[in-house]
C-alpha positions as CSV (number, residue, x, y, z in Angstrom):
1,X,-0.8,1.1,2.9
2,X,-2.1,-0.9,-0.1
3,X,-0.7,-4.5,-0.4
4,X,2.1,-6.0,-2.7
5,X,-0.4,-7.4,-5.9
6,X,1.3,-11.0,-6.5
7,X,0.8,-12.0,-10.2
8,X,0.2,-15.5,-10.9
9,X,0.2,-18.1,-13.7
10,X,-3.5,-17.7,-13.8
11,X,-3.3,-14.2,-14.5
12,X,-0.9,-15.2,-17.6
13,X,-3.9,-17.3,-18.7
14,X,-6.9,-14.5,-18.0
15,X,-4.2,-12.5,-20.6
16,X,-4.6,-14.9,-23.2
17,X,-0.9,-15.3,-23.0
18,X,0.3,-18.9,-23.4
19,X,2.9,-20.8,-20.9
20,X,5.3,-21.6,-24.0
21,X,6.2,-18.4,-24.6
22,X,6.3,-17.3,-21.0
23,X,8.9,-20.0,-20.1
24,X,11.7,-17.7,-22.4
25,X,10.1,-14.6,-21.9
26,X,11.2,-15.4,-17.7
27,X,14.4,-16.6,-18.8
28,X,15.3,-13.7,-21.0
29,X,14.2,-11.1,-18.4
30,X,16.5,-13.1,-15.5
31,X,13.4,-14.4,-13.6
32,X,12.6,-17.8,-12.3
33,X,10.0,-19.3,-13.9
34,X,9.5,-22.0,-11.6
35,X,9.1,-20.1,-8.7
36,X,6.9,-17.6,-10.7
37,X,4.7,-21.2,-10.9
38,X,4.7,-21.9,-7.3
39,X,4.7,-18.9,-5.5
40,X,4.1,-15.7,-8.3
41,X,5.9,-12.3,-8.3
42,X,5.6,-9.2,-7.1
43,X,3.7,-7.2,-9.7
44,X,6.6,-4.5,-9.7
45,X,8.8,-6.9,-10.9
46,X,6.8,-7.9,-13.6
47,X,6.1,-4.0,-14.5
48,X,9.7,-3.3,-14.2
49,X,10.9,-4.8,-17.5
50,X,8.6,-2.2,-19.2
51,X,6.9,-4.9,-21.4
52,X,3.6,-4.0,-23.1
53,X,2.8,-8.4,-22.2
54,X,4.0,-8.1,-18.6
55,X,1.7,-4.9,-18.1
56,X,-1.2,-6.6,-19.6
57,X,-0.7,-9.7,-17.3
58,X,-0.7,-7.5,-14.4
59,X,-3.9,-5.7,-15.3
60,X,-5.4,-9.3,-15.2
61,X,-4.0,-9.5,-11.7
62,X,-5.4,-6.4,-10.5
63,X,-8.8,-7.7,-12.1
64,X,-9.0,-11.0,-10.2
65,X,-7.5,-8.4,-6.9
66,X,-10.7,-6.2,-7.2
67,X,-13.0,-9.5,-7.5
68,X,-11.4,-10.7,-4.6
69,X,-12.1,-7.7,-2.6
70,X,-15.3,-7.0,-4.2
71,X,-14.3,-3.5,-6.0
72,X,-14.8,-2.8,-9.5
């Protein structure tokens, strides 16, 4: 069983996203930002809004997952 991928503000950063327009992007999409901040999200809630920025966030994630594990 493969484990939940928790997305985290430094995967918004390895995007090239910026935190400014994050902060309403959370809001608008009913998500807490500040916990987002201190704890990340599941990656399927990210991927369930069906934004093209949220998926690209999360492929950072699953980046910084594989060098964490040692898979390419």
């Amino acid at each position: 069983m493969r484990e939940t991928l928790i997305v985290r503000a430094e995967d918004i950063r390895a995007a090239r996203l910026c935190f400014q327009g994050a902060r309403p992007w959370f809001r608008r999409h009913g998500l807490d930002w500040q916990a987002f901040l201190a704890e990340g999200l599941p990656s399927e809630v990210l991927a369930a809004t069906g934004d093209a920025m949220a998926l690209r966030v999360i492929a950072e994630a699953e980046k910084r997952a594989a060098r964490m594990t040692g898979e390419d």
